[in-house]
C-alpha positions as CSV (number, residue, x, y, z in Angstrom):
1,X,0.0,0.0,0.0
2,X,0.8,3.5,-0.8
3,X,2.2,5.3,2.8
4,X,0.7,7.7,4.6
5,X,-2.8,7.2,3.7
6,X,-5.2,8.1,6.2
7,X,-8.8,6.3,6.2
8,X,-11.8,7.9,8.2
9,X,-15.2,6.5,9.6
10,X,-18.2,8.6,10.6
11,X,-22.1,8.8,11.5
12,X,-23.8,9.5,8.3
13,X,-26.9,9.9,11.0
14,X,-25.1,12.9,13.2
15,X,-22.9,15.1,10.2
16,X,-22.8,16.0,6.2
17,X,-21.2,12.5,5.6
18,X,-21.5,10.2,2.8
19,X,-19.8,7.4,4.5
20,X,-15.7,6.3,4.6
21,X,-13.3,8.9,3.6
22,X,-9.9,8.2,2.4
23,X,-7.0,10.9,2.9
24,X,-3.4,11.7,2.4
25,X,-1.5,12.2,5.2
26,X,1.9,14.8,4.7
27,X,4.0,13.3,7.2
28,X,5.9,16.6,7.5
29,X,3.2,19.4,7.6
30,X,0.8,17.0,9.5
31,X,-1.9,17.9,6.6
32,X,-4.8,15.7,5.5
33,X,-5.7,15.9,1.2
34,X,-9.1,14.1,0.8
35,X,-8.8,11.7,-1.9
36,X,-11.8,9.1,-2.0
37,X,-15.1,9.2,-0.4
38,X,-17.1,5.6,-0.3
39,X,-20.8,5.6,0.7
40,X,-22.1,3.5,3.9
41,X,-24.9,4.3,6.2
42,X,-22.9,5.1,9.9
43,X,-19.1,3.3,9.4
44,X,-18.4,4.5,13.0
45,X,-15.2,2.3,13.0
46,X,-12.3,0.7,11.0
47,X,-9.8,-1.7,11.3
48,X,-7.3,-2.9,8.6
49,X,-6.3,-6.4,8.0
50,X,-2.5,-7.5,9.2
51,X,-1.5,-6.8,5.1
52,X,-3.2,-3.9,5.0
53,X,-5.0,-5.1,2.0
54,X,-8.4,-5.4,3.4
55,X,-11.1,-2.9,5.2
56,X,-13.2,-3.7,7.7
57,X,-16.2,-1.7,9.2
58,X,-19.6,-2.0,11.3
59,X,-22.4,-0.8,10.2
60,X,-23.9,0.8,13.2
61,X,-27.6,-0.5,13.1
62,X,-29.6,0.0,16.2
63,X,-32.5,-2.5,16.9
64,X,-34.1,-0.5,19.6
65,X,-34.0,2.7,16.9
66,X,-35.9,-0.2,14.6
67,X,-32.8,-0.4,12.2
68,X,-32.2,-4.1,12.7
69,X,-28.9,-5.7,13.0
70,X,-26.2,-3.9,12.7
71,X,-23.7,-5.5,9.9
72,X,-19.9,-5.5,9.1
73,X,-18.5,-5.4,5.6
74,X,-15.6,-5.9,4.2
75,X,-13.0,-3.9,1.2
76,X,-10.5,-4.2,-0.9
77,X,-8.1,-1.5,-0.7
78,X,-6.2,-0.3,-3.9
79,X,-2.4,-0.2,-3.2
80,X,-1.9,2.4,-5.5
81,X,-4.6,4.9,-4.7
82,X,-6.0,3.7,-1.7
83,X,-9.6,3.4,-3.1
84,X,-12.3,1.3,-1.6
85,X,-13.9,-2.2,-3.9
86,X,-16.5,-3.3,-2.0
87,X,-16.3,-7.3,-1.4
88,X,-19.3,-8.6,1.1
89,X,-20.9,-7.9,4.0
90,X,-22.4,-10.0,6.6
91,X,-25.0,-9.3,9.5
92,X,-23.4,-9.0,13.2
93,X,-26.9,-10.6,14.7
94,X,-26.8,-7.7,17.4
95,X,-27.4,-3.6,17.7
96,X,-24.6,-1.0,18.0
97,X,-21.9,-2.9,16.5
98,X,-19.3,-0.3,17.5
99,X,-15.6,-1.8,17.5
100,X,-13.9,-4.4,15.4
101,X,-10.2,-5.8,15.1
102,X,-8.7,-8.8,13.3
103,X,-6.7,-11.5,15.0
104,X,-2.3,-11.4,14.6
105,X,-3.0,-13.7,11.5
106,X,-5.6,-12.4,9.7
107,X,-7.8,-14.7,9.9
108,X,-10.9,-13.7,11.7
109,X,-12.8,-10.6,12.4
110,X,-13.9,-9.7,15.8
111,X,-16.9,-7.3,16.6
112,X,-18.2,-6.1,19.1
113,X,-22.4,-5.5,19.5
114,X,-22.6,-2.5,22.3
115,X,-26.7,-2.5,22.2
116,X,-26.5,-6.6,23.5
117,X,-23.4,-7.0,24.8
118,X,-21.9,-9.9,21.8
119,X,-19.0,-10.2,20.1
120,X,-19.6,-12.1,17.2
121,X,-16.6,-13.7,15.0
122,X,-15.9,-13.8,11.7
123,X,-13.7,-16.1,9.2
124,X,-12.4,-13.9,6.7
125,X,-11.2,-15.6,3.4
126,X,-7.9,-15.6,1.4
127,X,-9.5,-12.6,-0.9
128,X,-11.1,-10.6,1.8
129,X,-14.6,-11.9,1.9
130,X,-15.9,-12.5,5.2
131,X,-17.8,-16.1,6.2
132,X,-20.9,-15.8,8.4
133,X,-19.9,-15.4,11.8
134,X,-18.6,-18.6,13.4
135,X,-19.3,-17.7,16.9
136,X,-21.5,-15.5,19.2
137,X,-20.5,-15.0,23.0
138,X,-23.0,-13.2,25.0
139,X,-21.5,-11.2,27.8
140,X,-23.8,-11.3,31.3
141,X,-24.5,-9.0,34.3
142,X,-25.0,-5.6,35.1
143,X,-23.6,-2.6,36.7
144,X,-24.5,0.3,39.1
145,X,-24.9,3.0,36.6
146,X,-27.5,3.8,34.2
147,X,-26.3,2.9,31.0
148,X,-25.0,-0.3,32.9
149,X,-28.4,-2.1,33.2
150,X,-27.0,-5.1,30.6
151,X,-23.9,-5.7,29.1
152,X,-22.5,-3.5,26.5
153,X,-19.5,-5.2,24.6
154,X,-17.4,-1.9,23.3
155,X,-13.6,-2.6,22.4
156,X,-12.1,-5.9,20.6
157,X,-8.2,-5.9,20.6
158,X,-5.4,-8.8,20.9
159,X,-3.5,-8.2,23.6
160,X,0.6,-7.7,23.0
161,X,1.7,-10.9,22.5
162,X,-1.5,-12.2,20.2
163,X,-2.5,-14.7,22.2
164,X,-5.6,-13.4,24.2
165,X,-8.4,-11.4,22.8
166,X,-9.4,-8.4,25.1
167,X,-13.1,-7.3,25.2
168,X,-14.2,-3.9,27.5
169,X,-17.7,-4.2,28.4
170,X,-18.8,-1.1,30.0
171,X,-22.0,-2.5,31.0
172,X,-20.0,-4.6,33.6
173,X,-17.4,-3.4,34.3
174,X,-15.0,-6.1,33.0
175,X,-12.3,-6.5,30.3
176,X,-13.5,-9.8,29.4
177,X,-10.5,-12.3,28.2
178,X,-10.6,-14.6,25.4
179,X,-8.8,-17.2,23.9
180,X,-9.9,-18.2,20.0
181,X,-9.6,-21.9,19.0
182,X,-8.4,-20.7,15.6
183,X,-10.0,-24.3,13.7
184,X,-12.8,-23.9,15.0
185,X,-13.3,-20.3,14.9
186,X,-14.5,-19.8,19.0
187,X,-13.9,-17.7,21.5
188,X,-13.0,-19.9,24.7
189,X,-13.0,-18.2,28.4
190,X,-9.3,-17.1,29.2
191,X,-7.9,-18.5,32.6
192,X,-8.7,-16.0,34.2
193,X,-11.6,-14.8,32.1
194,X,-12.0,-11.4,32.7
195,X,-9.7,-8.3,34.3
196,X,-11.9,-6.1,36.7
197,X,-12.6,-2.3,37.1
198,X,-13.8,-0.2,39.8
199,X,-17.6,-0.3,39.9
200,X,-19.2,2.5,37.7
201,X,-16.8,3.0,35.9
202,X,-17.7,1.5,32.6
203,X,-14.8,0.9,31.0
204,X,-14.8,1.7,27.1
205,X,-11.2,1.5,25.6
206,X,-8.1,0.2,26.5
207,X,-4.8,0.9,25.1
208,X,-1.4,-1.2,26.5
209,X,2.2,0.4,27.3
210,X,4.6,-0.8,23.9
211,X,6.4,-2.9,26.6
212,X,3.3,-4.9,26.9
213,X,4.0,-4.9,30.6
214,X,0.8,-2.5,31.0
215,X,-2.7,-1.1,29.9
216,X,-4.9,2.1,30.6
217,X,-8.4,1.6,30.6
218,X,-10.7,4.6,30.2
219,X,-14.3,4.7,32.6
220,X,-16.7,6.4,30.4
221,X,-19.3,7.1,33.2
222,X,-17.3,8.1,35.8
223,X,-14.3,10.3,33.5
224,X,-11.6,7.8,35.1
225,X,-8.3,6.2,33.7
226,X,-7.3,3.1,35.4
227,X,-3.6,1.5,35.4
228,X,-2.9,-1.8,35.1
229,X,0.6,-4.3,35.1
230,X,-0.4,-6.9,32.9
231,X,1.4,-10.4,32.7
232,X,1.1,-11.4,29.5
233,X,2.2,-14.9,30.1
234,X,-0.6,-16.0,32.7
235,X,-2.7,-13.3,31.0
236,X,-3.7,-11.2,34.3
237,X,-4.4,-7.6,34.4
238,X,-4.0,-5.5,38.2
239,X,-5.4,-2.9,38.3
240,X,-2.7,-0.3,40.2
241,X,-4.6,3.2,40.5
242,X,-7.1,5.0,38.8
243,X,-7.0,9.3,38.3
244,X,-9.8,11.6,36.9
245,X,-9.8,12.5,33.4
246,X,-11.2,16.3,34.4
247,X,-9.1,19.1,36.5
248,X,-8.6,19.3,39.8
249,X,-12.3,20.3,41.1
250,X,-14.0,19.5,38.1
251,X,-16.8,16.2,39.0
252,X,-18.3,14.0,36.3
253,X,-21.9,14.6,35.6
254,X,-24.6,14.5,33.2
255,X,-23.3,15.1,29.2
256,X,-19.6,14.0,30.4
257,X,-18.2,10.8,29.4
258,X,-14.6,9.8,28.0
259,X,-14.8,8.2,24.8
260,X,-10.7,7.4,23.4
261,X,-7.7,6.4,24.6
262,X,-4.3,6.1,23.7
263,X,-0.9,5.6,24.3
264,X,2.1,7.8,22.2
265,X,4.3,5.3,20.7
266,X,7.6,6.2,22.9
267,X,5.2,5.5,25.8
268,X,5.6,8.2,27.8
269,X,2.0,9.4,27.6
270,X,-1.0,8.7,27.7
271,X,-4.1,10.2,26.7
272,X,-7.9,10.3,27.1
273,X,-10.5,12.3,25.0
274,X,-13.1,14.3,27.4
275,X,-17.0,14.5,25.5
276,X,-18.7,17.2,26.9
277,X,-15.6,18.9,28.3
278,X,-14.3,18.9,25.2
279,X,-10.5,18.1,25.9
280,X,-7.8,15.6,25.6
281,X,-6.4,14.7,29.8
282,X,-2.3,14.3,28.8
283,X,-0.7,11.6,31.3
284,X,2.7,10.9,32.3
285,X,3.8,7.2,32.6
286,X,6.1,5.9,35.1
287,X,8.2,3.2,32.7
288,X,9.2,1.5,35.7
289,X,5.5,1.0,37.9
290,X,3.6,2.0,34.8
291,X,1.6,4.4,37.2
292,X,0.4,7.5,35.8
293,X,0.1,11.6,37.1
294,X,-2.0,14.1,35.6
295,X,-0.1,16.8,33.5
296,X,-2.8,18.8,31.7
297,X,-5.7,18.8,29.2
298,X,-5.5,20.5,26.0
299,X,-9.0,21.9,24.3
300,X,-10.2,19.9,21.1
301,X,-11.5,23.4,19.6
302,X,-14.7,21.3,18.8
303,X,-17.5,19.4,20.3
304,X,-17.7,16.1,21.2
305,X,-14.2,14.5,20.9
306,X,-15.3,11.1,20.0
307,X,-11.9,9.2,18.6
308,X,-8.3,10.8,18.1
309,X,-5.6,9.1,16.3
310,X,-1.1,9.6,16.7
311,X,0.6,9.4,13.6
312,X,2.9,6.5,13.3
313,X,5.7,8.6,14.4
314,X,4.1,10.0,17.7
315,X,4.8,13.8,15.8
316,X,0.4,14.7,15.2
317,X,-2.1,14.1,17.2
318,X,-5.6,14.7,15.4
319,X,-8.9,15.0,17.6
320,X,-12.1,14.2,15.5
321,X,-14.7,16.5,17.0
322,X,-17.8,14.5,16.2
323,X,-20.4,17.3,16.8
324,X,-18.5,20.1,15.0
325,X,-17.4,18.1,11.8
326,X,-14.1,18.5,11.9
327,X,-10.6,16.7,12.9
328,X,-8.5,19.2,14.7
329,X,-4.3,18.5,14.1
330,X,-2.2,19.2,17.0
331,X,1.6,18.7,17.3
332,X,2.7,16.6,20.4
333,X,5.8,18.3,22.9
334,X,8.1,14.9,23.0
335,X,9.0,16.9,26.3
336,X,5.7,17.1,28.0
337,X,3.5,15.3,26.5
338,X,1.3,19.1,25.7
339,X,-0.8,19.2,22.2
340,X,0.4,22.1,20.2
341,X,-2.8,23.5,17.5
342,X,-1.1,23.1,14.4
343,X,-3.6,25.3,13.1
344,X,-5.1,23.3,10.5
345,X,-8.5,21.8,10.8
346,X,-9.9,19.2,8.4
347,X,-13.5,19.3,7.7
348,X,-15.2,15.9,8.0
349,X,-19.0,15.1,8.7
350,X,-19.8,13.2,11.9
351,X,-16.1,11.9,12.3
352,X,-15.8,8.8,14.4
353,X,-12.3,6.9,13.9
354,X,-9.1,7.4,12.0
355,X,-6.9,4.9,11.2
356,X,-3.4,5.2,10.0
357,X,-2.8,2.8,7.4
């Protein structure tokens, strides 16, 4: 594939969007040139295949809005333009689907099915087609919140090593732990199953350290980050402290929730995006205890900061302010872990993810 291409999803529901946008990426200015659009009702997010030949994304159907199952389809990418060819598309047999990652091989395709809490699996075939799903797991319980009155599946990544498939469900506060019996294309309870979180805090995203020796896990309902060690041979995460995403004397309430989080490739920072306040919390890792302490927030200059993406170089940071249908590019201070405005703002309708290809 061509470098630096940039590939977008978005709600065609919430913003002036006709579906996936493809864009190039100057690696020096940080600037984004639109070169493709494809159409697709609500792409909300992305994942690449381990070649980078293929494109995956949910179609964000919601049964309770009377939309029916939500879907996942599937693209060829052009390696000399980048362009979208569509190739199939296959029902997730749940609402919301609103994650979706591959595993190390490229094999299968999990998603993850927020309005049921499900994450279904998916054999995808030598040319890209996906299989119907060979596997459904239905998360249970409940939390003390109210969003967390059932499980809500949200966030589908391997962890480090490959071998143990992560799932936050921020209906139960759990990162729920799977292994995949690759012939038979299941999901099998890790041992231990699940990692735990603080109650109410409803985790959403988690993002690990490049040592692999920890992960941050954002609370959407209560605007927390929590720290974990993680030992990836016996597969156990600890949790070691969580810290408010807000300022000192800010509280969460009603029309706050964190949405993204990341970690900067050197893995000195970390950072959380802040709906409703509107900012991005910057974090400072300890490499040693992996702990973390608060050392700012910089303003999104938008609404609604619902993904943000690092170059592959750690240099840009880009905030995709869902509500003002933009991406905002910021430069990130090696230093100190600030965001600096480069000054250039992309429009985009109802952005959602960006993914770096």
């Amino acid at each position: 594939m061509q470098p630096n291409l940039v590939y977008v999803g978005t709600y065609t529901r919430t913003g002036p969007s006709e579906g996936i946008y493809v864009f190039r990426h100057d690696p020096t200015s940080g600037t984004l040139t639109q070169l493709h659009v494809t159409p697709l009702r609500d792409p909300s997010f992305l994942a690449f295949d381990p070649s980078k030949r293929f494109l995956f994304a949910v179609v964000e159907h919601r049964v309770a809005a009377g939309e029916g199952d939500g879907a996942v389809a599937s693209y060829a990418i052009d390696q000399d333009t980048g362009a979208l060819s569509f190739l199939s598309r296959q029902t997730t047999h749940g609402g919301e689907p609103c994650h979706l990652t591959t595993d190390p091989t490229g094999s299968y395709l999990f998603v993850a099915n927020h309005e049921n809490g499900t994450v279904a699996v998916f054999p995808i075939e030598a040319d890209g087609k996906l299989q119907p799903n060979s596997d459904l797991q239905r998360h249970h319980g409940s939390g003390p919140g109210p969003s967390q009155q059932g499980p809500h599946a949200h966030f589908t990544t391997f962890d480090p090593p490959g071998q143990r498939l992560m799932v936050c469900d921020k209906g139960i506060d759990k990162v729920m732990i799977y292994r995949l019996d690759a012939e038979a294309g299941k999901l099998l309870p890790a041992d231990p199953p699940y990692g735990t979180l603080h109650s109410g805090a409803a985790p959403r995203h988690i993002a690990f350290h490049p040592s692999g020796k920890f992960a941050y896990v954002n609370g959407e309902a209560d605007m927390t980050v929590t720290a974990f060690s993680y030992d990836s041979d016996a597969g156990v995460l600890t949790e070691l402290h969580h810290l408010s995403t807000l300022p000192e004397g800010t509280t969460a309430g009603p029309g706050l929730s964190t949405a993204q989080i990341l970690v900067e490739p050197s893995g000195k920072f970390v950072y959380v995006s802040n709906r409703g306040h509107n900012t991005i919390a910057i974090f400072a890792i300890d490499q040693q205890s992996g702990r973390l302490t608060a050392v700012g927030h910089a303003s999104t200059q938008g609404q609604t900061p619902r993904n943000f993406a690092i170059d592959p170089s750690g240099t840009f940071l880009y905030a995709a302010n869902q509500n003002s249908n933009n991406i905002v590019h910021f430069r990130i201070n090696h230093e100190t872990g600030q965001l600096e405005p480069t000054g250039d703002v992309t429009p985009v309708g109802g952005p959602v993810c960006i993914r770096f290809a």
